[in-house]
Residue frames as a rotation matrix with the C-alpha (Angstrom) as fourth column:
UNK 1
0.227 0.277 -0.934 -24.45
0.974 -0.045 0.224 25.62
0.020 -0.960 -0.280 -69.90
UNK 2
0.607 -0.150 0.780 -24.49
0.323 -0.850 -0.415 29.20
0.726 0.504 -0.468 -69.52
UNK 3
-0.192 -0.893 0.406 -22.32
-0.003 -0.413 -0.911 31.19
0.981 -0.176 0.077 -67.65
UNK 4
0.838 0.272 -0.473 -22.46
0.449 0.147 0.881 30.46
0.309 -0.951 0.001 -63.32
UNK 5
0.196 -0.509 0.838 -20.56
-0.313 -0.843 -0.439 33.81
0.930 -0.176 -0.324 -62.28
UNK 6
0.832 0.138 0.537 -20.96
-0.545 0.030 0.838 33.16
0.100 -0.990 0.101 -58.70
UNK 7
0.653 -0.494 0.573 -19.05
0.298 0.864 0.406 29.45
-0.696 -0.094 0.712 -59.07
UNK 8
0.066 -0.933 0.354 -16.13
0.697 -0.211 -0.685 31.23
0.714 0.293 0.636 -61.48
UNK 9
0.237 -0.414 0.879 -15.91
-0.467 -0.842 -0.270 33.96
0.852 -0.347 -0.393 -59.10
UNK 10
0.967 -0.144 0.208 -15.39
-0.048 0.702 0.711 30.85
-0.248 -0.698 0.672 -56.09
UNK 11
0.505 -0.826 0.250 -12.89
0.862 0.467 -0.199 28.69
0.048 0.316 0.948 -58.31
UNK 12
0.478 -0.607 0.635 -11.08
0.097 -0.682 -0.725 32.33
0.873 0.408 -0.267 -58.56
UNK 13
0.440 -0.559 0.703 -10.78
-0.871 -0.455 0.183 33.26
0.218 -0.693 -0.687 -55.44
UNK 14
0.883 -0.169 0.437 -9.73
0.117 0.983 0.144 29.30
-0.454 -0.076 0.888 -54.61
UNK 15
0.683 -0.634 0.364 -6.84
0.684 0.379 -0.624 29.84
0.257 0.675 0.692 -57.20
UNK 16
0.342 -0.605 0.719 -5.70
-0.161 -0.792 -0.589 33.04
0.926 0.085 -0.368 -56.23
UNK 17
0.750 -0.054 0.659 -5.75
-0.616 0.308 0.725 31.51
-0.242 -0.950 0.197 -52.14
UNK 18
0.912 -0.274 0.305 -3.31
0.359 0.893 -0.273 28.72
-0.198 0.358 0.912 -54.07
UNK 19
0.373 -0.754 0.541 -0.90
0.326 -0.439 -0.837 31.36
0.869 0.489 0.081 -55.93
UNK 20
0.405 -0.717 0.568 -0.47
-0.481 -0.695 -0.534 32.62
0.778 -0.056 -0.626 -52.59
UNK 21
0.707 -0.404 0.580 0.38
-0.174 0.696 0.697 29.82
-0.685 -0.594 0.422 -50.36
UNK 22
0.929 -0.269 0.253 2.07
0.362 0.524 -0.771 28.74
0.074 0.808 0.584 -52.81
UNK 23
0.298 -0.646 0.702 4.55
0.072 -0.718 -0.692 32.01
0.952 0.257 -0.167 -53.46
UNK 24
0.518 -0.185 0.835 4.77
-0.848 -0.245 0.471 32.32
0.117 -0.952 -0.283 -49.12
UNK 25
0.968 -0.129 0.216 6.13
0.060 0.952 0.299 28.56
-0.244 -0.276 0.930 -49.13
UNK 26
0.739 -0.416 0.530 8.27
0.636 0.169 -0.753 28.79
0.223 0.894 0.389 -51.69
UNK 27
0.392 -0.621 0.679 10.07
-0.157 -0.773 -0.615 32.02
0.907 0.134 -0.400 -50.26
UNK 28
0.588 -0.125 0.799 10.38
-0.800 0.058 0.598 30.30
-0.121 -0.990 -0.066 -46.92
UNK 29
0.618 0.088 0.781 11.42
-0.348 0.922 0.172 26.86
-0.705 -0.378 0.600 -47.87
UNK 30
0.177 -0.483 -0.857 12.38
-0.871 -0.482 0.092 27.10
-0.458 0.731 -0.507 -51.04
UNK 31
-0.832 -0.007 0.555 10.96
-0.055 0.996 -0.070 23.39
-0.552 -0.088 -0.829 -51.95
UNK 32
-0.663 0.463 -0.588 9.01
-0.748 -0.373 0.549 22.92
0.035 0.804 0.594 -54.99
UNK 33
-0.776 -0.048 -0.629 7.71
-0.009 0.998 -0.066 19.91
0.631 -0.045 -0.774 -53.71
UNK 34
-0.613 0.564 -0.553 5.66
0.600 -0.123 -0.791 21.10
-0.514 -0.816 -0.263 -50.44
UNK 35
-0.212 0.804 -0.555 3.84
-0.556 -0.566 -0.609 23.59
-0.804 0.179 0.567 -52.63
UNK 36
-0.989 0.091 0.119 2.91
0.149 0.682 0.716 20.63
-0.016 0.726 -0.688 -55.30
UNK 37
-0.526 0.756 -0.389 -0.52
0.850 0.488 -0.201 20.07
0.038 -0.436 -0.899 -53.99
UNK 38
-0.334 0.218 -0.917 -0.83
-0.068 -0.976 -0.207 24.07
-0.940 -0.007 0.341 -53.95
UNK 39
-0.823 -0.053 -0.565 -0.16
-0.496 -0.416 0.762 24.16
-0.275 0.908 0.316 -57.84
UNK 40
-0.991 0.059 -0.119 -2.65
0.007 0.916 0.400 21.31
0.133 0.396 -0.909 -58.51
UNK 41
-0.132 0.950 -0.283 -5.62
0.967 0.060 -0.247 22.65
-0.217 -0.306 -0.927 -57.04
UNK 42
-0.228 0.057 -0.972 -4.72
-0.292 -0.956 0.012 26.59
-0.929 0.286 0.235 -57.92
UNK 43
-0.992 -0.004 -0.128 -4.51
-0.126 0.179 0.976 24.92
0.019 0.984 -0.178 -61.93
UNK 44
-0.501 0.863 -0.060 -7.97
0.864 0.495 -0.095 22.83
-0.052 -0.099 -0.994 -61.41
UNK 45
0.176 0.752 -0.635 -9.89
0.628 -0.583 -0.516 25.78
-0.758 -0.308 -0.574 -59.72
UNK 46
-0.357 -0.016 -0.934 -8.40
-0.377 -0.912 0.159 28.20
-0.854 0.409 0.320 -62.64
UNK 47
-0.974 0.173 0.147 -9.58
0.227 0.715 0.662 25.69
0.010 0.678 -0.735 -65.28
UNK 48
-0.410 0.825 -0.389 -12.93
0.900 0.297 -0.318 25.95
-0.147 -0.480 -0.865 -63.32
UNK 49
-0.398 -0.051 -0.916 -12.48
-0.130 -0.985 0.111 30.19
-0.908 0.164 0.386 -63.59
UNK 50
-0.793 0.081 -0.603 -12.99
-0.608 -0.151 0.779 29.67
-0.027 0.985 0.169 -67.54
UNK 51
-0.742 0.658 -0.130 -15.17
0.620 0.746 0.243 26.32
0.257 0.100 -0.961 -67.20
UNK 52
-0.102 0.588 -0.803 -17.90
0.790 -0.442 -0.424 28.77
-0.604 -0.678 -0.419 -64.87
UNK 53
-0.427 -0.200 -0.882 -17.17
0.258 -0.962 0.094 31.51
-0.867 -0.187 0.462 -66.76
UNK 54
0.540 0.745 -0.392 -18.85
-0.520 -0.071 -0.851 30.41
-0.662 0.664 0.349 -70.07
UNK 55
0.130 -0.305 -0.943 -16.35
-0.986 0.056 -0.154 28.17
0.100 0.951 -0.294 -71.64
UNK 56
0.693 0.535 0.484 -18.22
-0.614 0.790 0.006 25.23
-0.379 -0.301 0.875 -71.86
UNK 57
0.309 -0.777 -0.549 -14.28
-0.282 0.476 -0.833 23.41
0.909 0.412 -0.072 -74.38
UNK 58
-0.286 -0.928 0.238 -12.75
-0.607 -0.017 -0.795 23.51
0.741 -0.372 -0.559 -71.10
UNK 59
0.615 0.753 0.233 -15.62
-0.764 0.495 0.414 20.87
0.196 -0.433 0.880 -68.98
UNK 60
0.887 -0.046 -0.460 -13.37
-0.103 0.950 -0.294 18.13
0.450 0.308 0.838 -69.40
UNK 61
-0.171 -0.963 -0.210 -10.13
0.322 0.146 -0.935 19.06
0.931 -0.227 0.285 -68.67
UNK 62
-0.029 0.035 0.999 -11.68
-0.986 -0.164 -0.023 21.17
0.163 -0.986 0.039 -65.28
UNK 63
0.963 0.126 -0.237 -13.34
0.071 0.733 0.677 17.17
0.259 -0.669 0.697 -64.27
UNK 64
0.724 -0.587 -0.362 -9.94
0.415 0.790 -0.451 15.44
0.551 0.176 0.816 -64.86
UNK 65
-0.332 -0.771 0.543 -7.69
-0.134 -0.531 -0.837 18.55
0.934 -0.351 0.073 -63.17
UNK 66
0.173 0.499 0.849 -10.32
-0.957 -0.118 0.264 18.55
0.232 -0.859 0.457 -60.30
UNK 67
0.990 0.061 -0.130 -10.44
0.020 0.839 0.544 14.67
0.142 -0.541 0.829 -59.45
UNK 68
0.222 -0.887 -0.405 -6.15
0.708 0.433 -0.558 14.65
0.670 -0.163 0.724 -59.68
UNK 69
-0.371 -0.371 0.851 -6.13
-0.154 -0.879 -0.451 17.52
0.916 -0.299 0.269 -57.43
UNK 70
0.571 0.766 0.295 -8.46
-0.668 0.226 0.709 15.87
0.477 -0.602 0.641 -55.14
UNK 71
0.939 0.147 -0.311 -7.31
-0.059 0.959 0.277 12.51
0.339 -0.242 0.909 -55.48
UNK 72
0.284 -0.958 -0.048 -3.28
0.817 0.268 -0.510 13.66
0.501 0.106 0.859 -55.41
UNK 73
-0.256 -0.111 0.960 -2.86
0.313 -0.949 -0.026 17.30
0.914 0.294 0.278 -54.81
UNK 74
0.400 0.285 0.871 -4.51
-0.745 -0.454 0.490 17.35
0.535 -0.844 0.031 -51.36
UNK 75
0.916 -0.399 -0.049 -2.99
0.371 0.792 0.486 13.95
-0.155 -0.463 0.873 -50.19
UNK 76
-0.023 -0.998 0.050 0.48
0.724 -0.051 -0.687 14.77
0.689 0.020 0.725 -51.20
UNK 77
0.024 0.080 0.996 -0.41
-0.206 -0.975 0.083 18.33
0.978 -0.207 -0.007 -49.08
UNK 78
0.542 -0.018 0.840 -1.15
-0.840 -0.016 0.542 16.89
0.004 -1.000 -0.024 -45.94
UNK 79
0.948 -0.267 -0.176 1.37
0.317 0.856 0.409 14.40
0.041 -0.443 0.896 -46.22
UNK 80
-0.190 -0.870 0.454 4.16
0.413 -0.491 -0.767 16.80
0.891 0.042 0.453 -46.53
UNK 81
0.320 0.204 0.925 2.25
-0.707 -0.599 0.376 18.74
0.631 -0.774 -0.048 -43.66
UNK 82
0.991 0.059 0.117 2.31
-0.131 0.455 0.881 15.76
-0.001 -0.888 0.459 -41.37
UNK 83
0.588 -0.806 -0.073 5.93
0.708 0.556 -0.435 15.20
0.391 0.204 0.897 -42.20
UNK 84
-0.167 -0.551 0.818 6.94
0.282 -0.821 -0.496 18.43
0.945 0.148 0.293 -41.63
UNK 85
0.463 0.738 0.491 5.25
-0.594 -0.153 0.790 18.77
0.658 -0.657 0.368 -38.53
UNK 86
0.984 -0.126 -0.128 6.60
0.175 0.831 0.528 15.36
0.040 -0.542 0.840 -37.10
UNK 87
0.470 -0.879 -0.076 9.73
0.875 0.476 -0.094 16.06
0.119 -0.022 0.993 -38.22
UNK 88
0.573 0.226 -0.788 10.20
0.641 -0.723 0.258 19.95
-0.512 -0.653 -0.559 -36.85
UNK 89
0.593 0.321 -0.739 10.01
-0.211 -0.823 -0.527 21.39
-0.777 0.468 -0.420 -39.59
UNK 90
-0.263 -0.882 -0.390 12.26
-0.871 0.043 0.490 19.71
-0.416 0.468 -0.780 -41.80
UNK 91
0.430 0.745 -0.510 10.40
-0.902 0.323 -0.288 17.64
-0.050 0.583 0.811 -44.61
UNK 92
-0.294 -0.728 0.620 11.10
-0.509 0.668 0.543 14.21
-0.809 -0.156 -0.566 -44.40
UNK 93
-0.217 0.149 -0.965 11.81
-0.964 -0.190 0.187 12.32
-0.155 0.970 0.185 -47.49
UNK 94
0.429 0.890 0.154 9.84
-0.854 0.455 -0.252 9.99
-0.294 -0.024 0.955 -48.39
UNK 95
0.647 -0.582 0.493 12.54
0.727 0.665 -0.169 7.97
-0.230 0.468 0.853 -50.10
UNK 96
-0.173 -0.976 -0.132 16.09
0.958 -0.198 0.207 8.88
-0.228 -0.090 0.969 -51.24
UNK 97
-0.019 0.330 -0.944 16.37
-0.061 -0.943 -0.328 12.60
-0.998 0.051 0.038 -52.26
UNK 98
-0.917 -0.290 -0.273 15.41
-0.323 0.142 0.936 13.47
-0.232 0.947 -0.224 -55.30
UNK 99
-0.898 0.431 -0.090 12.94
0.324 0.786 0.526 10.57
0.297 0.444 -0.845 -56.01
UNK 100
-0.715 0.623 -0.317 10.08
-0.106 -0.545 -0.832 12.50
-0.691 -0.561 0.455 -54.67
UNK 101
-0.670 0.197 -0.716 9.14
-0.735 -0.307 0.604 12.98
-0.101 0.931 0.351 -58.36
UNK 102
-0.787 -0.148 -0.599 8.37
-0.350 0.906 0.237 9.38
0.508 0.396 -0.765 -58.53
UNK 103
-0.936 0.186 -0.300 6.50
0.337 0.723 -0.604 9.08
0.105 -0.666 -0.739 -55.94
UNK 104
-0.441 0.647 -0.622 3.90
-0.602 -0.727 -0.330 12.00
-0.666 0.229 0.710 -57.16
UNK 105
-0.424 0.069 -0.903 4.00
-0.785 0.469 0.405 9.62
0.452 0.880 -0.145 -60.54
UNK 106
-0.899 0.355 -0.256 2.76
0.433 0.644 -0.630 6.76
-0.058 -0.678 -0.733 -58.24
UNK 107
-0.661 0.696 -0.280 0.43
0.097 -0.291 -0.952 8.45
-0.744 -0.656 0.125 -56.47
UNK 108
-0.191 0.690 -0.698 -1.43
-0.881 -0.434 -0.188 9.77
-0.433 0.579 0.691 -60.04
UNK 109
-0.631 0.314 -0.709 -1.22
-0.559 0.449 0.697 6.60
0.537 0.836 -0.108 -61.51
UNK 110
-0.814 0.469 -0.343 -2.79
0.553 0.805 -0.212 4.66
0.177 -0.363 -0.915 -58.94
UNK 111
-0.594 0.739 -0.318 -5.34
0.097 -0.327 -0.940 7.16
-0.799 -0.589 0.123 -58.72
UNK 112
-0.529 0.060 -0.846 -5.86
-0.842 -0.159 0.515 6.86
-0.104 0.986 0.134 -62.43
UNK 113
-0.725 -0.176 -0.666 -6.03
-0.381 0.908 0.175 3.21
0.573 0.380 -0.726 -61.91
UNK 114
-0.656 0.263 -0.707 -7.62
0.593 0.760 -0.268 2.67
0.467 -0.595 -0.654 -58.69
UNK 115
-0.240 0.643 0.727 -10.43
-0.325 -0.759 0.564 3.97
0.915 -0.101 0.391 -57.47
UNK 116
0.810 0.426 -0.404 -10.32
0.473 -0.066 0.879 2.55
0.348 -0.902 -0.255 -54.41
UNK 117
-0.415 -0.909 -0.026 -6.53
0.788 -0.345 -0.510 4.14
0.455 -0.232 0.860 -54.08
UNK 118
-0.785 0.098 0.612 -8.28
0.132 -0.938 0.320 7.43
0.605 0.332 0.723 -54.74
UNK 119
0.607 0.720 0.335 -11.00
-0.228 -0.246 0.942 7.15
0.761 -0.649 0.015 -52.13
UNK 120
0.498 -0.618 -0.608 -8.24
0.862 0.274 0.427 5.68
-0.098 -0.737 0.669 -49.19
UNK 121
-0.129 -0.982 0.140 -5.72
0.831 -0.184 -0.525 8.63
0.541 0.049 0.840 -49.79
UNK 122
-0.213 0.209 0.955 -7.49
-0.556 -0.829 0.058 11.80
0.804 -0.518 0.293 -48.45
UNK 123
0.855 0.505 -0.120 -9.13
-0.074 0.347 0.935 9.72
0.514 -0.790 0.334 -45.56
UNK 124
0.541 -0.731 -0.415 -5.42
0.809 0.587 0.021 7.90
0.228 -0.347 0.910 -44.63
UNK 125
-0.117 -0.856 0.504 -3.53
0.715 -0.425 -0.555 11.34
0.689 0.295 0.662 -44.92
UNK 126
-0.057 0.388 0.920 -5.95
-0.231 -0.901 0.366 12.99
0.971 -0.192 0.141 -43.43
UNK 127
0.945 0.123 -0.302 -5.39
0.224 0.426 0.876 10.98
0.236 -0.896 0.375 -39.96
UNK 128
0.305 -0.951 -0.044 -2.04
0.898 0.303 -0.318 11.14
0.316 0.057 0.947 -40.44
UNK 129
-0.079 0.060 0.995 -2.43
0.197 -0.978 0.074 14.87
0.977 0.202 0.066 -40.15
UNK 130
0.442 0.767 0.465 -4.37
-0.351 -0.329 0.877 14.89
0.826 -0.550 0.124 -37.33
UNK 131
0.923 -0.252 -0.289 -2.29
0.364 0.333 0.870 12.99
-0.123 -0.908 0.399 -35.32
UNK 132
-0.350 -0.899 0.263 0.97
0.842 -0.425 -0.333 15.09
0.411 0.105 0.905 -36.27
UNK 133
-0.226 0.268 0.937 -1.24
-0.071 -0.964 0.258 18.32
0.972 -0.009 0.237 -35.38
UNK 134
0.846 0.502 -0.180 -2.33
0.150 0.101 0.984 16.85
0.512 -0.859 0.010 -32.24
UNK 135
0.428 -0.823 -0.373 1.21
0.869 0.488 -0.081 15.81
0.249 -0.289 0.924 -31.14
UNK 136
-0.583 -0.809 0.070 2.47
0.811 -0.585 -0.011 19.06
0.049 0.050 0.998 -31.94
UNK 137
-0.161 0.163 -0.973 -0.04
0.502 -0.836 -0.223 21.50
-0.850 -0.525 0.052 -30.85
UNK 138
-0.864 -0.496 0.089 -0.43
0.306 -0.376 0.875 22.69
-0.401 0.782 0.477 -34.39
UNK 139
0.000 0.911 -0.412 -3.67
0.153 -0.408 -0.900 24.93
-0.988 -0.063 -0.139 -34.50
UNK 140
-0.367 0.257 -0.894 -3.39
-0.693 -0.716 0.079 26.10
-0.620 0.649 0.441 -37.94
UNK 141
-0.841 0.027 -0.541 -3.54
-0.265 0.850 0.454 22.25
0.472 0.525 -0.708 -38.87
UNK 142
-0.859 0.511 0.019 -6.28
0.508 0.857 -0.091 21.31
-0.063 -0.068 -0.996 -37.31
UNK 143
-0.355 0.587 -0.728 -8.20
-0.376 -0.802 -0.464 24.66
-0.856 0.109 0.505 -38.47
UNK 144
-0.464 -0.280 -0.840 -7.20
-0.884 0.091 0.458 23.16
-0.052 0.956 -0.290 -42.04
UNK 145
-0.989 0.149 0.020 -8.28
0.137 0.946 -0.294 19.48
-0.063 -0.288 -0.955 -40.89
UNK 146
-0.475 0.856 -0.202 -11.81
0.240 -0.095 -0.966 21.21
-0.847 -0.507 -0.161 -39.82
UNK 147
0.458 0.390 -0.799 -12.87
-0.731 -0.346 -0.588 23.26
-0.506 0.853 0.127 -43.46
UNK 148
-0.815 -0.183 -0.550 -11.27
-0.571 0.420 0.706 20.34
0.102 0.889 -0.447 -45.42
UNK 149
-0.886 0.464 0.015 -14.23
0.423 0.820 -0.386 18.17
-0.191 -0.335 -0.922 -43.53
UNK 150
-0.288 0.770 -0.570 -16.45
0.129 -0.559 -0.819 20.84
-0.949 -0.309 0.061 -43.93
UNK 151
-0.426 -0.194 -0.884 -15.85
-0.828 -0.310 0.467 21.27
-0.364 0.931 -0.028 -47.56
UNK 152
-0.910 -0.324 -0.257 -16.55
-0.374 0.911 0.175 17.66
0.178 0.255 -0.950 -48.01
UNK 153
-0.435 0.859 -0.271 -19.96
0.322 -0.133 -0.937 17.85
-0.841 -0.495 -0.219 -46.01
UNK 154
-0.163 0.749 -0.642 -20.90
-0.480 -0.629 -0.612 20.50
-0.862 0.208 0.462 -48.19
UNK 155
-0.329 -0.050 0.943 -20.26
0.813 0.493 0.310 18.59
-0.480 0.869 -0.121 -51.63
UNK 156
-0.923 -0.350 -0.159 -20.25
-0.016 -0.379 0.925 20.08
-0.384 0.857 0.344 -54.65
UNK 157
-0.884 0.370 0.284 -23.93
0.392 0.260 0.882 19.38
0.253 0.892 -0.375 -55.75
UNK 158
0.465 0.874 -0.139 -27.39
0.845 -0.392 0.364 21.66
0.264 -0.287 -0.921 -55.22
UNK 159
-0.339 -0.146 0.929 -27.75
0.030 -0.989 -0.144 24.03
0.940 -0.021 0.339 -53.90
UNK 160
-0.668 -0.413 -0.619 -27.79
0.728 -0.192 -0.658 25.83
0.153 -0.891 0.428 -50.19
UNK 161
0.016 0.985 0.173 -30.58
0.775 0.097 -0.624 27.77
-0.631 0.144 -0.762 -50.58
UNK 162
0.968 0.017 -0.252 -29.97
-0.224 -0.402 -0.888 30.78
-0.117 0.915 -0.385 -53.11
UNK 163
-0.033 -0.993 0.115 -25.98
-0.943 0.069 0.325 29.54
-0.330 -0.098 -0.939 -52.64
UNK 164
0.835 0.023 -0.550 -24.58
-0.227 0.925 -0.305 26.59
0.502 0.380 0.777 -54.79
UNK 165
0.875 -0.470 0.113 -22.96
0.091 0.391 0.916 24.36
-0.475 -0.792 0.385 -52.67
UNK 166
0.238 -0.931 0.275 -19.73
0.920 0.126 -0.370 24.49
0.310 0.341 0.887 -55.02
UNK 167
0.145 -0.566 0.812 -19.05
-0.235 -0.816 -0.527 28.20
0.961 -0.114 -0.251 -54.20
UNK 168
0.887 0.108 0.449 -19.31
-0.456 0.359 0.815 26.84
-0.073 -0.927 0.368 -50.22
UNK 169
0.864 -0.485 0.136 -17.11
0.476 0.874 0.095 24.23
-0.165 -0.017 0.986 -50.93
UNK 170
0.318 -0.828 0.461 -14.61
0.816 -0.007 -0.577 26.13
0.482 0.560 0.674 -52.67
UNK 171
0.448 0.042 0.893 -14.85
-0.638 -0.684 0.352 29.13
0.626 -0.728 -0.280 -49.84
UNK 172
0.911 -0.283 0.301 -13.95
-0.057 0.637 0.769 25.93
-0.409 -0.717 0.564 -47.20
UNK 173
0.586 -0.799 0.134 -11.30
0.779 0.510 -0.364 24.27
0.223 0.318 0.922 -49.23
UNK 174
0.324 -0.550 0.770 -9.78
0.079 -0.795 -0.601 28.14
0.943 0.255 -0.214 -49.69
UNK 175
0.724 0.140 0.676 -9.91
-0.517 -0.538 0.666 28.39
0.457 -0.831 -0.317 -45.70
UNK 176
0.942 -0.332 0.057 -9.05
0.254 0.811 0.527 24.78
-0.221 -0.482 0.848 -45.27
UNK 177
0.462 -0.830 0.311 -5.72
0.830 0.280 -0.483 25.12
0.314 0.481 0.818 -47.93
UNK 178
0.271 -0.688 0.673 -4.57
-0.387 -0.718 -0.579 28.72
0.881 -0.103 -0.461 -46.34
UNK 179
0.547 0.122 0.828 -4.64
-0.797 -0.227 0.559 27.13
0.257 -0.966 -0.027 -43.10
UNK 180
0.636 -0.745 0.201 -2.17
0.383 0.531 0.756 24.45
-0.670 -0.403 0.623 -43.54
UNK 181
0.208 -0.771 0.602 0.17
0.365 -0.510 -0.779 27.17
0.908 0.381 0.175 -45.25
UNK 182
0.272 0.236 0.933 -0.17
-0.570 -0.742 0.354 28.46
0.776 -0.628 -0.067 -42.29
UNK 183
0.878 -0.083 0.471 0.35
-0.269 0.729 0.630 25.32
-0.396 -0.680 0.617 -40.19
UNK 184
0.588 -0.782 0.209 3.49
0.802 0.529 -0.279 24.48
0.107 0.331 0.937 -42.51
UNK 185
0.332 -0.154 0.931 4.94
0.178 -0.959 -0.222 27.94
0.926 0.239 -0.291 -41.76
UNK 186
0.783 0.361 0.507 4.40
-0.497 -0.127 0.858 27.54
0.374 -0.924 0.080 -38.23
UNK 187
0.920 -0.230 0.317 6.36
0.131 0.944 0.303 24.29
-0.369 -0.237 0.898 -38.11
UNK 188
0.533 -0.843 0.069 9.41
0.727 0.415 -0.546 25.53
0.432 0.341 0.835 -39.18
């Protein structure tokens, strides 16, 4: 496949929209955890940077980064968001401290395993959101709620007329993921 500039110059900006949510969390919270879901989709999309960019070795590992970033990476995101949120600002743990780890490990295998896991987790989290953003008045979350649906609309295949729907998508997602950095930011 030859080089699709357009879709590495997406997946970039997408990664670089990651590095910084990411780095703004991190200096606020100081919780390597809430910016999980950051790293996981900033890796994927930078995979994608090289995959797009002409290096056709790296096809595989983008799928496999891209579906655990989907399937884990954006669920674990808005379930920290909704937690945080509900719990004003102050992340609530999911189980004992600590064990968080575990429950990330979970979350990939059953999305490894199950494929209906992996179609239930963005839908389920993503209510869960919504009704923490509602509760709390939390505009930047339900900005994030809106481009993560939109992103999802657009899908990832064709094309838009001279626009391929992946650079769309990955423009949304970018809007969708600053905007609950923004909504987790808020909340504390």
């Amino acid at each position: 496949m030859p080089a699709q500039i357009t879709t590495a110059v997406s997946d970039a900006i997408l990664a670089l929209t990651c590095l910084l949510c990411s780095y703004e969390i991190f200096l606020k919270r100081e919780d390597v955890f809430v910016i999980y879901g950051f790293i996981l989709v900033g890796i994927a999309s930078t995979a994608g940077v090289f995959r797009f960019g002409g290096c056709e070795s790296v096809k595989d590992l983008h799928r496999a980064l891209s579906s655990h970033a989907g399937a884990v990476g954006l669920p674990w995101l808005m379930l920290l968001s909704a937690s945080i949120q509900l719990n004003r600002g102050l992340k609530l743990s999911l189980v004992s401290p600590g064990w968080d780890i575990f429950v990330i490990l979970g979350m990939h295998v059953c999305t490894i395993q199950y494929e209906n896991t992996r179609q239930m987790l963005v839908p389920a989290t993503l209510i869960g959101l919504l009704y923490a953003a509602t509760v709390n008045s939390n505009h930047f979350h339900l900005a994030g709620i809106a481009l993560l649906t939109l992103s999802g609309l657009i899908g990832i295949s064709g094309k838009f007329g001279p626009v391929h729907r992946v650079d769309l998508f990955h423009f949304a997602l970018a809007g969708s993921l600053y905007a609950f950095k923004s909504g987790i930011l808020y909340a504390i």
